[in-house]
Gaussian input, Z-matrix of N, CA and C with variables (Angstrom, degrees):
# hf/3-21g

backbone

0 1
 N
 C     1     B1
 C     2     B2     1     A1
 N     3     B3     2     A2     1     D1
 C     4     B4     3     A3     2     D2
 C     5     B5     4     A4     3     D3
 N     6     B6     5     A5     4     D4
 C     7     B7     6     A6     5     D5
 C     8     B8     7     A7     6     D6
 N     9     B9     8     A8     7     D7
 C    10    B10     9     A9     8     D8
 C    11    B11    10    A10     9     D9
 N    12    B12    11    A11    10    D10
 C    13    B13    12    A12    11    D11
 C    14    B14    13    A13    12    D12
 N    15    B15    14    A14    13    D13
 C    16    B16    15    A15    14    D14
 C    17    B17    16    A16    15    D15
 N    18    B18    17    A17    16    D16
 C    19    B19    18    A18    17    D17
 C    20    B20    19    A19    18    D18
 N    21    B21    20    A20    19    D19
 C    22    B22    21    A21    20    D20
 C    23    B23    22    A22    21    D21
 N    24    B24    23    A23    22    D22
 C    25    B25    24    A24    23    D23
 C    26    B26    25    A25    24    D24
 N    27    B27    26    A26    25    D25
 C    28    B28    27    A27    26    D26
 C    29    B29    28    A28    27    D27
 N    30    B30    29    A29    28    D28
 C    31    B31    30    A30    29    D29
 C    32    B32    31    A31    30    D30
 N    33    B33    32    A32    31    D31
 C    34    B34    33    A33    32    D32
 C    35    B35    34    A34    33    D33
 N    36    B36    35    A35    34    D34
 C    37    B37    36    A36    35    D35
 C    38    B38    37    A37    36    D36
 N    39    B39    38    A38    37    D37
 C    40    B40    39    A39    38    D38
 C    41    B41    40    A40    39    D39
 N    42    B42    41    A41    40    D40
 C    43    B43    42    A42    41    D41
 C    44    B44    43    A43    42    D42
 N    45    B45    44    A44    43    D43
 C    46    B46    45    A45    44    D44
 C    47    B47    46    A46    45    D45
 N    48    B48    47    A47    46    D46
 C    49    B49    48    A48    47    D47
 C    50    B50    49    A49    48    D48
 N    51    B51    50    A50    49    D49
 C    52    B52    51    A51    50    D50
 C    53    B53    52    A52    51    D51
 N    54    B54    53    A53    52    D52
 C    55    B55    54    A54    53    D53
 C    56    B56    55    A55    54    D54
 N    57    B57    56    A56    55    D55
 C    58    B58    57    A57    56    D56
 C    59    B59    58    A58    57    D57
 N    60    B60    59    A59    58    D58
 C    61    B61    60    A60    59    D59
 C    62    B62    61    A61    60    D60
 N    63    B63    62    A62    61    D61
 C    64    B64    63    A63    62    D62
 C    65    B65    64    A64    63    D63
 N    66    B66    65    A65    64    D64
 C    67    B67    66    A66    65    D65
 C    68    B68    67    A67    66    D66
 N    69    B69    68    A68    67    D67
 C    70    B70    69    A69    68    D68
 C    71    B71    70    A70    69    D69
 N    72    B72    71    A71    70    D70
 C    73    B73    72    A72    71    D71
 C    74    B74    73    A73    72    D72
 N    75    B75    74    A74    73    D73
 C    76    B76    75    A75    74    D74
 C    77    B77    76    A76    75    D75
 N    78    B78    77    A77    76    D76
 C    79    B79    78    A78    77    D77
 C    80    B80    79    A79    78    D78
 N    81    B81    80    A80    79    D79
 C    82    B82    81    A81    80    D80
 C    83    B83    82    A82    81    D81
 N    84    B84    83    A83    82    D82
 C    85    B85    84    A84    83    D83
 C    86    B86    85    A85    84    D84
 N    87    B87    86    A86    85    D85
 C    88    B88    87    A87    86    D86
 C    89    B89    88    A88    87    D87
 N    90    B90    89    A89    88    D88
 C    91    B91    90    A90    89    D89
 C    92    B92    91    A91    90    D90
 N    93    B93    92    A92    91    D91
 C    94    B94    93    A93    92    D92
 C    95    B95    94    A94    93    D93
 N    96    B96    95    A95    94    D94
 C    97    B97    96    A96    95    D95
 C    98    B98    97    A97    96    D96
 N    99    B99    98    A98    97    D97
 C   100   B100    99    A99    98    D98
 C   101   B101   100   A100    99    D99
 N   102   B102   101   A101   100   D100
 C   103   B103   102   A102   101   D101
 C   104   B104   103   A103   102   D102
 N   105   B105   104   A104   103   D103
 C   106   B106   105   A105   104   D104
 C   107   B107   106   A106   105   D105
 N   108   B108   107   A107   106   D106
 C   109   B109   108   A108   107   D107
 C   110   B110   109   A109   108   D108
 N   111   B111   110   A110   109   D109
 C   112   B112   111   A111   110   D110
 C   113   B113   112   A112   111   D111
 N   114   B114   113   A113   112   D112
 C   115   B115   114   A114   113   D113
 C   116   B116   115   A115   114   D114
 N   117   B117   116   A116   115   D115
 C   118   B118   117   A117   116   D116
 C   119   B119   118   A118   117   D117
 N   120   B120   119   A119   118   D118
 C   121   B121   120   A120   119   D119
 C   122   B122   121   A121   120   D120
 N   123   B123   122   A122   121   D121
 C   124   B124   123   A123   122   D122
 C   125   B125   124   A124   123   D123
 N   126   B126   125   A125   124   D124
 C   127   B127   126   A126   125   D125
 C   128   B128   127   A127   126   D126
 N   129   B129   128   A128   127   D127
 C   130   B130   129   A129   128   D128
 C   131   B131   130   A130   129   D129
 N   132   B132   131   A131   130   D130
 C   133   B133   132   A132   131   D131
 C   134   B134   133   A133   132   D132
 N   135   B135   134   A134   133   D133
 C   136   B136   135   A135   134   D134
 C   137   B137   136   A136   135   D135
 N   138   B138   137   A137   136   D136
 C   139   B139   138   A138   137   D137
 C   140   B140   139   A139   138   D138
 N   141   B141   140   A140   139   D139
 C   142   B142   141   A141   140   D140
 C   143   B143   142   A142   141   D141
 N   144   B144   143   A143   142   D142
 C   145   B145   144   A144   143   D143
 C   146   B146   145   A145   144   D144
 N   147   B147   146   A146   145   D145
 C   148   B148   147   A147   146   D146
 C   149   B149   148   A148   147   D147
 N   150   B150   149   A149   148   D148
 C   151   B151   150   A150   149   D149
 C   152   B152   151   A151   150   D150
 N   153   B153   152   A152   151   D151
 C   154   B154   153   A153   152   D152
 C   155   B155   154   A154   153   D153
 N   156   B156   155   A155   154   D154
 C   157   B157   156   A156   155   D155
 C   158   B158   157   A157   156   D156
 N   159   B159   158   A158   157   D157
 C   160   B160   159   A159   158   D158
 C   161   B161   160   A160   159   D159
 N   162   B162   161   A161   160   D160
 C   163   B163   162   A162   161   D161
 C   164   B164   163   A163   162   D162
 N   165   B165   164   A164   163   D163
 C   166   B166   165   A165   164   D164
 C   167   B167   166   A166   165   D165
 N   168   B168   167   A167   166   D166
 C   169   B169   168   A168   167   D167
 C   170   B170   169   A169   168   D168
 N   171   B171   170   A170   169   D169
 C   172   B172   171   A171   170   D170
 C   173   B173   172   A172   171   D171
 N   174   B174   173   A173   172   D172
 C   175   B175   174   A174   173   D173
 C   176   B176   175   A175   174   D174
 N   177   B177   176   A176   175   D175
 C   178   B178   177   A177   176   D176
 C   179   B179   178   A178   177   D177
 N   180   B180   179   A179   178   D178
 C   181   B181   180   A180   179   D179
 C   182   B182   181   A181   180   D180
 N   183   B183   182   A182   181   D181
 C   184   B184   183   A183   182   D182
 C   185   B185   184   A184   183   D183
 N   186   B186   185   A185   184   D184
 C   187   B187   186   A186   185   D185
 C   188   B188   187   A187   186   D186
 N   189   B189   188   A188   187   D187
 C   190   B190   189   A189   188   D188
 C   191   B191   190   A190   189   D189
 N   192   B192   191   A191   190   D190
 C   193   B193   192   A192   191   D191
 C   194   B194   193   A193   192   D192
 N   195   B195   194   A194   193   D193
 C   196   B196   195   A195   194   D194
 C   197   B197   196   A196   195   D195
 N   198   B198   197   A197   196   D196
 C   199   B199   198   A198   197   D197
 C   200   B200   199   A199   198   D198
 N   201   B201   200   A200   199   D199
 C   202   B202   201   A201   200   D200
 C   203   B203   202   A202   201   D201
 N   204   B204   203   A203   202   D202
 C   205   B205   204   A204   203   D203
 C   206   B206   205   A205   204   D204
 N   207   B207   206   A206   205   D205
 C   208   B208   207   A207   206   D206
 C   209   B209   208   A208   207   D207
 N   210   B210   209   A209   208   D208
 C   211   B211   210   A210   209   D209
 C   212   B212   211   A211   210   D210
 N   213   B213   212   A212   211   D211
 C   214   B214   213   A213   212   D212
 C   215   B215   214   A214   213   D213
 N   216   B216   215   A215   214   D214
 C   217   B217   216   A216   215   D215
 C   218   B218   217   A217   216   D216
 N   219   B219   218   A218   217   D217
 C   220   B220   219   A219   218   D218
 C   221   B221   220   A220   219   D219
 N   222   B222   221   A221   220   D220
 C   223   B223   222   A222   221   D221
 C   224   B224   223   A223   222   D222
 N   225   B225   224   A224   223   D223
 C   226   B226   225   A225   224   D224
 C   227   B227   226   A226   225   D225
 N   228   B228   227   A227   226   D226
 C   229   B229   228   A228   227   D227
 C   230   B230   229   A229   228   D228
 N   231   B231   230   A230   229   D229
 C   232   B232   231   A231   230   D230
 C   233   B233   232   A232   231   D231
 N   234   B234   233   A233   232   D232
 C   235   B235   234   A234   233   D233
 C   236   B236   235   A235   234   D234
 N   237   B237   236   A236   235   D235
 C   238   B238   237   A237   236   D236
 C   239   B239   238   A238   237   D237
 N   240   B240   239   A239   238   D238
 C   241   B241   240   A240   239   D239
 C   242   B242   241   A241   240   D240
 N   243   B243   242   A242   241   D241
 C   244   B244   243   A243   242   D242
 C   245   B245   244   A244   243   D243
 N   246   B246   245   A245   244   D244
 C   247   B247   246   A246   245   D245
 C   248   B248   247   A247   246   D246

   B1=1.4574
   B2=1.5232
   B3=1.1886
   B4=1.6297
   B5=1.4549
   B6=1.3395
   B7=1.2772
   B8=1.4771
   B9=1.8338
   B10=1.4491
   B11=1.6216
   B12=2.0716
   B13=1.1278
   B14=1.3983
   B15=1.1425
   B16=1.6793
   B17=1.2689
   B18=1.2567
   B19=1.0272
   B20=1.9044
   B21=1.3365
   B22=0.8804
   B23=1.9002
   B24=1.2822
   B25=1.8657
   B26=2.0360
   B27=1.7243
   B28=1.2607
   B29=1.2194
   B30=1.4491
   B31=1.3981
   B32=1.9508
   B33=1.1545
   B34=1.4163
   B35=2.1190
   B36=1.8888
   B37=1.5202
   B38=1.1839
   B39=1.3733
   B40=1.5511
   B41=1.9317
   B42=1.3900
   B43=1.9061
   B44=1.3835
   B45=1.3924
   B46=1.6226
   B47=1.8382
   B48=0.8706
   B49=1.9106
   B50=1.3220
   B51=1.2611
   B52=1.3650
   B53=1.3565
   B54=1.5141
   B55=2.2850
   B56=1.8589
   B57=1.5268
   B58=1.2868
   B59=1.6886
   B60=1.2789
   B61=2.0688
   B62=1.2825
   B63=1.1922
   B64=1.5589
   B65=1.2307
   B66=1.3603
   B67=1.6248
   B68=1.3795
   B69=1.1097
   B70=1.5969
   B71=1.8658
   B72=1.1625
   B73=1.8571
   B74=1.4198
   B75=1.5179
   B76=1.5511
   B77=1.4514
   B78=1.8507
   B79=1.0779
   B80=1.3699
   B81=1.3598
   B82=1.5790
   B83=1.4791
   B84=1.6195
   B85=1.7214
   B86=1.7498
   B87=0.8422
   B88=2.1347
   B89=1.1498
   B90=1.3911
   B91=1.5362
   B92=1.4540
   B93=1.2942
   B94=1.4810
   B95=1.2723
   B96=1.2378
   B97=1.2691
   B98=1.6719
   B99=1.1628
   B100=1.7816
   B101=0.8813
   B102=1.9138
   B103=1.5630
   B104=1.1416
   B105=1.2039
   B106=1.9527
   B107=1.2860
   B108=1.5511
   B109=1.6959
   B110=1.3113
   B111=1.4941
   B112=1.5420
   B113=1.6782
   B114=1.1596
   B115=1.4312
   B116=1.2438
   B117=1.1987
   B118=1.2278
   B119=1.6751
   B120=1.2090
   B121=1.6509
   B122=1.9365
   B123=1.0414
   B124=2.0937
   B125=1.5780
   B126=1.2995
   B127=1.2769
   B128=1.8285
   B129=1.4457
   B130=1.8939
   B131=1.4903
   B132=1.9450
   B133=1.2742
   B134=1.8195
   B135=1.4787
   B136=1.0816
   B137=1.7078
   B138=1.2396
   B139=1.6635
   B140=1.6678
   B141=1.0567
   B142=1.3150
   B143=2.1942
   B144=0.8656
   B145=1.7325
   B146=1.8460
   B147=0.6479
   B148=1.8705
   B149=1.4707
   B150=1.2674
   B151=1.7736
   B152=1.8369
   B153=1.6053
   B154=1.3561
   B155=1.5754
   B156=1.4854
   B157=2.0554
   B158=0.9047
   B159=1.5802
   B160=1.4400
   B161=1.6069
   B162=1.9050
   B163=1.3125
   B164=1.6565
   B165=1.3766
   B166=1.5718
   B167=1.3568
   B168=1.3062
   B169=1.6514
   B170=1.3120
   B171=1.1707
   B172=1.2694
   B173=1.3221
   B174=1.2541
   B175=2.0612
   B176=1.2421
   B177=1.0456
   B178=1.4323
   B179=1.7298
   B180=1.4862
   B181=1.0454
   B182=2.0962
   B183=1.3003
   B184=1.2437
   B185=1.6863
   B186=1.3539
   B187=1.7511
   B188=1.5296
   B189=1.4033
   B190=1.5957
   B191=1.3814
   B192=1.0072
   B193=1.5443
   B194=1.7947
   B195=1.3344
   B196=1.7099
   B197=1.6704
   B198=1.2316
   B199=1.4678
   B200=1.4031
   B201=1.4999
   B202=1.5479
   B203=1.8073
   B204=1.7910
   B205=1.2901
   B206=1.7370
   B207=1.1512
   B208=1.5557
   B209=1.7097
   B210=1.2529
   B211=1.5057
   B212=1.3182
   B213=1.3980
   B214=1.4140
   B215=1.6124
   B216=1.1670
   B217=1.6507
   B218=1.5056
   B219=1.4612
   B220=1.7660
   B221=1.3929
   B222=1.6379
   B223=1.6452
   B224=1.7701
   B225=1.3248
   B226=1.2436
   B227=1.7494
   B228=1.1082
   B229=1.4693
   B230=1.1078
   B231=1.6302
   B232=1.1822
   B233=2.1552
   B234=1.0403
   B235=0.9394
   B236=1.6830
   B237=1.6073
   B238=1.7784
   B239=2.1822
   B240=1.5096
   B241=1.3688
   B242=1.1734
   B243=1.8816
   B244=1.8596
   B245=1.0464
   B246=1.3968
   B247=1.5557
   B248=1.7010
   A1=108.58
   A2=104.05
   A3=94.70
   A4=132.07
   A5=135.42
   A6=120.07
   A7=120.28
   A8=95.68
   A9=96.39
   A10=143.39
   A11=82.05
   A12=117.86
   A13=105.71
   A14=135.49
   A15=134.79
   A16=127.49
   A17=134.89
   A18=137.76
   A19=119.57
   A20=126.12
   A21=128.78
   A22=104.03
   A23=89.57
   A24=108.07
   A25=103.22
   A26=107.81
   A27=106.34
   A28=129.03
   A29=131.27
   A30=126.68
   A31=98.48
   A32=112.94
   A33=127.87
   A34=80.46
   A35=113.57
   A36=113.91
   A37=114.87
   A38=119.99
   A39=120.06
   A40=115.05
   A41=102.84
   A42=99.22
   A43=118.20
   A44=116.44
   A45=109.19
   A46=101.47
   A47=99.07
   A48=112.55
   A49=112.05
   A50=122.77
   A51=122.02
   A52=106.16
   A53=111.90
   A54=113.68
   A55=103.96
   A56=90.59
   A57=110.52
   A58=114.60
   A59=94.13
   A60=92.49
   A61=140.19
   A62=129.85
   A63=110.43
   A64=114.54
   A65=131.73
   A66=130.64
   A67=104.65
   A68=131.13
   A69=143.58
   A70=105.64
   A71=89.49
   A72=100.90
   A73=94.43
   A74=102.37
   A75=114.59
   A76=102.65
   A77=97.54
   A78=110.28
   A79=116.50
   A80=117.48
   A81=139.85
   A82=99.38
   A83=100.26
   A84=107.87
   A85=126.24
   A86=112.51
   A87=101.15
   A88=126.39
   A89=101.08
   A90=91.38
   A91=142.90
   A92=99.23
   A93=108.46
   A94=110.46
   A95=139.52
   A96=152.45
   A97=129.54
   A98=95.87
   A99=113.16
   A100=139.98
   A101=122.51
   A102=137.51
   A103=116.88
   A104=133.18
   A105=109.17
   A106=95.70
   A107=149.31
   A108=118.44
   A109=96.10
   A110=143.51
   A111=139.69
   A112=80.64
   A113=138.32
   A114=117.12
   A115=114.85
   A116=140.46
   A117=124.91
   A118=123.98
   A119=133.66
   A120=118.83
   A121=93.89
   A122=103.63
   A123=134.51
   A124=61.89
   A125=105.62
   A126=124.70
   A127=123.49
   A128=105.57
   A129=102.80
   A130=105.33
   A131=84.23
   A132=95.33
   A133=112.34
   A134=108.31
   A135=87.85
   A136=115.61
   A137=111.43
   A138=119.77
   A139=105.00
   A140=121.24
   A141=132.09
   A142=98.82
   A143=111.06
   A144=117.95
   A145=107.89
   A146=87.91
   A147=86.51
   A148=100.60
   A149=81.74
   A150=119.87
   A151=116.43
   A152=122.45
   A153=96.67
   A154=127.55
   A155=102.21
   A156=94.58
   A157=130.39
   A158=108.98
   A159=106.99
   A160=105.98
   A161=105.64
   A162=109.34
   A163=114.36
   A164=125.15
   A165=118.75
   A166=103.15
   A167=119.79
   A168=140.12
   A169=118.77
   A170=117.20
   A171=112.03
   A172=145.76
   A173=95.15
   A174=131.06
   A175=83.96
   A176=139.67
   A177=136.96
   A178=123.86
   A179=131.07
   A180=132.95
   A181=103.96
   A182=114.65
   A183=114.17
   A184=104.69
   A185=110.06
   A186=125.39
   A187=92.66
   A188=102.81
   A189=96.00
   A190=104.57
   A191=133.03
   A192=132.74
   A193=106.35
   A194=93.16
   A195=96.41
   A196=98.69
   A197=137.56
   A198=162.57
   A199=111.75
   A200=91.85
   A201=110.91
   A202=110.57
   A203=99.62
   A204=104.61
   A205=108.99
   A206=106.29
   A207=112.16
   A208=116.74
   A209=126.48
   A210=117.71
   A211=117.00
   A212=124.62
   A213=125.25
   A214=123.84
   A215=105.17
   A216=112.95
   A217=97.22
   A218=121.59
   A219=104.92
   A220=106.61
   A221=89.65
   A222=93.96
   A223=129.15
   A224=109.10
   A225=118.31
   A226=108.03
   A227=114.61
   A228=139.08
   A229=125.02
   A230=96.05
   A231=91.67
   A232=127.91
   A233=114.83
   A234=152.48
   A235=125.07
   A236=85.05
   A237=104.65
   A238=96.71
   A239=100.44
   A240=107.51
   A241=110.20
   A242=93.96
   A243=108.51
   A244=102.56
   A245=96.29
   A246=124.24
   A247=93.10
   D1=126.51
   D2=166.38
   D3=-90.97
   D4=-130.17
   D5=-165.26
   D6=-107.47
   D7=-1.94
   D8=-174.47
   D9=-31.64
   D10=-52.39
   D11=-175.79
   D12=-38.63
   D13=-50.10
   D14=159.43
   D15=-35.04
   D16=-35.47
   D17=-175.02
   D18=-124.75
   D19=59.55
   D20=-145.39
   D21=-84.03
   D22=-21.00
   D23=-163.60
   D24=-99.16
   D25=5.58
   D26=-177.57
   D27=-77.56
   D28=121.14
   D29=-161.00
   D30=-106.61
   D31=105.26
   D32=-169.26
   D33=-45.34
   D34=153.25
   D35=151.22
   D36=-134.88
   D37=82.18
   D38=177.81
   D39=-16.67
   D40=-49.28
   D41=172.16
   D42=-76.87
   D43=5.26
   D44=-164.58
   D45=-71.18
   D46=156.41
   D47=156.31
   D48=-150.44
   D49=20.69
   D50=159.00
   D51=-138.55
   D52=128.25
   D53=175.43
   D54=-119.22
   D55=114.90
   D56=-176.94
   D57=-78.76
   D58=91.25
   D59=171.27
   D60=-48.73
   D61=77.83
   D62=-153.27
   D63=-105.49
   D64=128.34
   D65=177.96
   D66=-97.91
   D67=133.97
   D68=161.51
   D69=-55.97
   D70=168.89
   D71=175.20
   D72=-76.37
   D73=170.35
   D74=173.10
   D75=-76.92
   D76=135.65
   D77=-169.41
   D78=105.03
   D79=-76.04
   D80=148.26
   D81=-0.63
   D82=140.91
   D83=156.31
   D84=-127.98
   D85=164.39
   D86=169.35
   D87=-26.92
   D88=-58.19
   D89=176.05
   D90=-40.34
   D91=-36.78
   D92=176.45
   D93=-61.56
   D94=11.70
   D95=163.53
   D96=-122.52
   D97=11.91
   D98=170.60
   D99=-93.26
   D100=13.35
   D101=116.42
   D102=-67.02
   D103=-17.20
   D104=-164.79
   D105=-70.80
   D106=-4.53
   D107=177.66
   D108=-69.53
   D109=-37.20
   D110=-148.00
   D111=-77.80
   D112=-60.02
   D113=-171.78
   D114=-72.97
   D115=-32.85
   D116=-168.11
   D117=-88.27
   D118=169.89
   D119=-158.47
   D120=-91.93
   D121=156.34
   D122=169.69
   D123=-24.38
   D124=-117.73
   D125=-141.70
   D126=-14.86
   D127=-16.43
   D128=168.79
   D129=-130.28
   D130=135.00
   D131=-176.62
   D132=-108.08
   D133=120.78
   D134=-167.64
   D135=-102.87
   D136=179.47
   D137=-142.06
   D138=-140.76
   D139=70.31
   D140=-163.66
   D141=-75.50
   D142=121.94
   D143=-175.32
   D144=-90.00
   D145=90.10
   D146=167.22
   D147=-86.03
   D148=115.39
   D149=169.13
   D150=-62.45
   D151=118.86
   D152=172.06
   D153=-43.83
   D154=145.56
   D155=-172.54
   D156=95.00
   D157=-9.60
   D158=177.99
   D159=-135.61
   D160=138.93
   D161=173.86
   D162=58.61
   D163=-111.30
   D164=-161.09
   D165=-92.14
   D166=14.05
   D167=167.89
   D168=-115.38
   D169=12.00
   D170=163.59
   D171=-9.30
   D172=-60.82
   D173=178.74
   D174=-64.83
   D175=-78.59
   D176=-142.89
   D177=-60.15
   D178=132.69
   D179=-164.77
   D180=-57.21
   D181=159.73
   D182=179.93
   D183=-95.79
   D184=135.85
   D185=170.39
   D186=-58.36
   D187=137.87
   D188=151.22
   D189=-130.95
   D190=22.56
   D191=159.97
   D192=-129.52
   D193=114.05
   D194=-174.36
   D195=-91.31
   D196=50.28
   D197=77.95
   D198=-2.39
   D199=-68.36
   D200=-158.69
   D201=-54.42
   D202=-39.54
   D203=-161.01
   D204=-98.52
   D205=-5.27
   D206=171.46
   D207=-55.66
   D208=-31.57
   D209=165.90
   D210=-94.82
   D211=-24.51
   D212=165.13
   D213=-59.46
   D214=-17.74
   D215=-171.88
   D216=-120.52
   D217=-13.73
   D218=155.47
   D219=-53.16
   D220=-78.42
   D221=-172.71
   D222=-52.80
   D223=10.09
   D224=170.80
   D225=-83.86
   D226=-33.49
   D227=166.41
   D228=-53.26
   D229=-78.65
   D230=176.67
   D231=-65.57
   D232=9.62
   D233=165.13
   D234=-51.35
   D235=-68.03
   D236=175.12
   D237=-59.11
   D238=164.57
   D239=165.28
   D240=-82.59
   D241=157.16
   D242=177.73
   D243=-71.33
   D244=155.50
   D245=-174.37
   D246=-91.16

């Protein structure tokens, strides 16, 4: 699997040069962040993180040390293409 699974709510912006990471509250999932491209300008692309456990992760066991998920969600990043 690759890294998609993280970013399920990401709207690619050919003009972007800035990608906004966004984590939901605990509990919270991406989605709740899958209007902000309509407000925000071309130039940021934003990058909503679905957390294992939540929403289109369902299946997946829940982190309970957000430790745990700090190198898994770099390399989820660094992952996506340059802006």
């Amino acid at each position: 699997m690759g890294h998609e699974h993280w970013f399920p709510f990401r709207t690619p912006r050919p003009a972007a040069t800035v990608r906004l990471a966004c984590l939901a509250h605990a509990g919270g999932g991406a989605s709740v962040f899958r209007e902000w491209p309509k407000s925000l300008p071309s130039w940021i692309e934003v990058a909503p993180v679905q957390l294992p456990g939540h929403e289109t992760r369902l299946r997946e066991p829940l982190v309970g040390e957000v430790s745990a998920l700090a190198a898994p969600i770099a390399d989820a990043l660094e992952s996506l293409p340059q802006l």
